[in-house]
C-alpha positions in Angstrom: 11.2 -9.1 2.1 9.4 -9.1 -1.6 5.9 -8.2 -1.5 5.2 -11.9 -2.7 6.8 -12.6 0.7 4.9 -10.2 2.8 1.7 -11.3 1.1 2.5 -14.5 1.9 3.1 -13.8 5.7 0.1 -11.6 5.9 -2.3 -15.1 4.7 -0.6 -16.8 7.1 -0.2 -14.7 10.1 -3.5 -12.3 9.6 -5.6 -13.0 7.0 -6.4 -16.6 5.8 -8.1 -15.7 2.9 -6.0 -13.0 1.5 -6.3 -13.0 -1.8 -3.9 -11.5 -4.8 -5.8 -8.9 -7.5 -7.0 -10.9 -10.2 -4.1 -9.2 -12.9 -0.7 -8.9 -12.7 -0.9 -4.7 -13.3 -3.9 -4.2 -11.3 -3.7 -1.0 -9.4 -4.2 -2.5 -5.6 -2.5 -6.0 -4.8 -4.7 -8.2 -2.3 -8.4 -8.3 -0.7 -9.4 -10.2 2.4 -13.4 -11.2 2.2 -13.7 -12.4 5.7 -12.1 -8.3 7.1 -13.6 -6.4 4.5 -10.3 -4.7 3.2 -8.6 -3.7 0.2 -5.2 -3.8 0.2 -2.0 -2.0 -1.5 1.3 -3.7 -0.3 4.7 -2.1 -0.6 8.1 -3.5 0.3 11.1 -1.0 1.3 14.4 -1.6 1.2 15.4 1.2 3.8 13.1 2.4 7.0 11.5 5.9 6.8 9.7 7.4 9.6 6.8 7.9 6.7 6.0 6.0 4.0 5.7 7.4 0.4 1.9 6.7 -1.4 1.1 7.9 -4.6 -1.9 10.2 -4.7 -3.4 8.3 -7.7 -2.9 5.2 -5.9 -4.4 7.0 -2.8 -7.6 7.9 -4.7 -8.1 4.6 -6.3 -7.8 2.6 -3.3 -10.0 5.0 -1.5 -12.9 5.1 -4.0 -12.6 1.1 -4.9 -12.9 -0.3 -1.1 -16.5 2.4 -0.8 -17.6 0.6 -4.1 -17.3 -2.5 -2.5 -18.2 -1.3 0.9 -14.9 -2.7 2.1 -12.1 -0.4 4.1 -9.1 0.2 2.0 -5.3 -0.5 3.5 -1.9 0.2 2.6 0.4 -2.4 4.1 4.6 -1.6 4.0 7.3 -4.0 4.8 10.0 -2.0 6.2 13.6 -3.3 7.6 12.0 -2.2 11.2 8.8 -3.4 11.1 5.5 -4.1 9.0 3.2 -1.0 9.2 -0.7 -1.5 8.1 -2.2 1.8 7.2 -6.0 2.3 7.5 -6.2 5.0 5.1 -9.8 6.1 6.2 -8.8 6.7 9.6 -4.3 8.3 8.9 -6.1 12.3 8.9 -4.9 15.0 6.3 -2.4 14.3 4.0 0.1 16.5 2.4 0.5 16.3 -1.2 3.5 17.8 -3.5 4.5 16.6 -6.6 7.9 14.8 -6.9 10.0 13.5 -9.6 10.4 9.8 -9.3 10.6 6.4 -11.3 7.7 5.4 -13.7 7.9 2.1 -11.6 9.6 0.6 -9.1 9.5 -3.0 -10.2 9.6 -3.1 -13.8 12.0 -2.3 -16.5 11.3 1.2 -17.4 13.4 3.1 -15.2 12.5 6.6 -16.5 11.3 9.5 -14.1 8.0 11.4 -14.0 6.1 13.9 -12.2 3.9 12.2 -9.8 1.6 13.7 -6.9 3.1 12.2 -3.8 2.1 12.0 0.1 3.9 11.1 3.3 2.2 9.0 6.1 4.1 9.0 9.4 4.5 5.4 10.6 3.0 6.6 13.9 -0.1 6.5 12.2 -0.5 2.9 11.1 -0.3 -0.2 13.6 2.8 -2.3 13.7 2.2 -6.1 12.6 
């Protein structure tokens, strides 16, 4: 499933008025009005037992949902399962810094140094 995809099953199974980030690079993907959340959406390939978030994504979606007194989410599609992520409420995350892709979905395919956290997928609710 393509995050297109799981945004499209989230409207449609969860949140009617989901709606996609006004630009194509913005740094979350969706909000829901009517729920008050701000969402990030990832798609995996391959199920971990916790789910990779960068820290600047972390702090952005954090500090943007309190600006707009919404709660911020971080919604992966896995192979076993869609995991939604309240990120107020996951407790302490570890952070390390790890070499991985500029981006994931784009053409630049060169590494860098980014601050990375784990959350366990016990943490988040299954969809």
């Amino acid at each position: 499933m393509k995050e297109q995809e799981l945004f499209d099953w989230l409207k449609s199974e969860h949140y009617s008025d989901l709606e996609h980030s006004p630009n194509e690079f913005d740094a979350f993907d969706c909000t829901t009005h009517e729920h008050k959340m701000f969402i990030e959406l990832k798609s995996r390939k391959t199920f971990y037992p916790s789910l990779l978030i960068e820290k600047i994504k972390f702090d952005f979606l954090i500090e943007q949902a309190r600006l707009l007194q919404y709660e911020p989410y971080y919604i992966n599609y896995t192979p076993e399962g869609i995991y939604s992520f309240h990120l107020n409420s996951i407790g302490e995350i570890e952070w390390a810094e790890k070499w991985l892709p500029s981006t994931t979905e784009f053409a630049n395919k060169n590494n860098k140094m980014k601050m990375v956290g784990f959350i366990p997928v016990s943490v988040g609710v299954k969809l």
